[in-house]
C-alpha positions in Angstrom: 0.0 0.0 0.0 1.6 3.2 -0.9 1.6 6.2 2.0 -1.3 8.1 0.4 -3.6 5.6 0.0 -7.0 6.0 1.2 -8.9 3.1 2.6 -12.6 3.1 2.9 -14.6 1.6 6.0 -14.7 -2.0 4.7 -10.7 -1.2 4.3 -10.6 -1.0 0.4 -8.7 1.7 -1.5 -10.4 4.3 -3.9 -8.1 2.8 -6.6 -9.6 -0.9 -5.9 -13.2 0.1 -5.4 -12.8 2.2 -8.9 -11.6 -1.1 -10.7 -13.7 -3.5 -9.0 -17.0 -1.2 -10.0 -15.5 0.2 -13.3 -14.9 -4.0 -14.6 -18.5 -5.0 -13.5 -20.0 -1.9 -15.2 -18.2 -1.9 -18.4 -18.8 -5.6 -18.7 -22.5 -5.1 -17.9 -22.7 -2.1 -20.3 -21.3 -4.3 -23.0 -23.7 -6.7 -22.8 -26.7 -4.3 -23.2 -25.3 -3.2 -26.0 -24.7 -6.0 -27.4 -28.6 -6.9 -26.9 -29.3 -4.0 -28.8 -27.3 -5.5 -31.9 -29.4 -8.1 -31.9 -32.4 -6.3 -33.0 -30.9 -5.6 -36.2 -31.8 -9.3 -36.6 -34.5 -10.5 -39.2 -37.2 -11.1 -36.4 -37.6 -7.2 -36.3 -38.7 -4.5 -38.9 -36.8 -0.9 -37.8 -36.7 2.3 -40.2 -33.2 3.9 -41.0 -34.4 6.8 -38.8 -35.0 4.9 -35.6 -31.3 3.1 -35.9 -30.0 6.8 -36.4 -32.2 8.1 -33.0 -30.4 4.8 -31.6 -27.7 5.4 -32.5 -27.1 8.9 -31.3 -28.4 8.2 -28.4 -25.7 5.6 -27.4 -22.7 8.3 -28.7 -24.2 10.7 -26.5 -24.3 8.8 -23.2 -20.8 7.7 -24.3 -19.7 11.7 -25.2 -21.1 11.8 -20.9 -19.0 9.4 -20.2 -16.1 10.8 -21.5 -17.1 14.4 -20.2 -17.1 12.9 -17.0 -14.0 11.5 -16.4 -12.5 15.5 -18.0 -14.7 16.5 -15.1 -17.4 18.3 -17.6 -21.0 19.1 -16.8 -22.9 16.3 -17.8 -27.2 16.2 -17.9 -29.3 13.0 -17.4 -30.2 11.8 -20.9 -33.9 10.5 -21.7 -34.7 8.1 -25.2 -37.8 7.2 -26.6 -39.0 6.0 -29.9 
């Protein structure tokens, strides 16, 4: 453990927590995702403007994602077809 090191009650250090949560999450994330690739499948009928509305809805809670960790402003994004 290095001198700085913070440990929280259960005696874990930010650093662990953050890579314990951050690999479940991105894992999980990954998945859904992945389910959403699916529906390009021949079971479903989709227009080229509701991929697009998919589409930019993913980049943009990505784009938060990425303004978060430079520590940017970041509002609670809402989808619907």
């Amino acid at each position: 453990m290095e001198e700085n090191e913070v440990k929280d009650v259960a005696g874990e250090s930010k650093a662990d927590k953050f890579k314990r949560l951050a690999s479940k999450r991105v894992v999980n994330a990954i998945s859904k995702v992945e389910l959403i690739a699916n529906l390009a499948g021949s079971g479903y009928e989709y227009t080229p403007e509701q991929v697009e509305k998919i589409l930019t809805a993913l980049q943009g809670s990505v784009d938060k994602v990425k303004a978060a960790f430079s520590k940017q402003k970041i509002e609670k994004t809402n989808f619907q077809l």
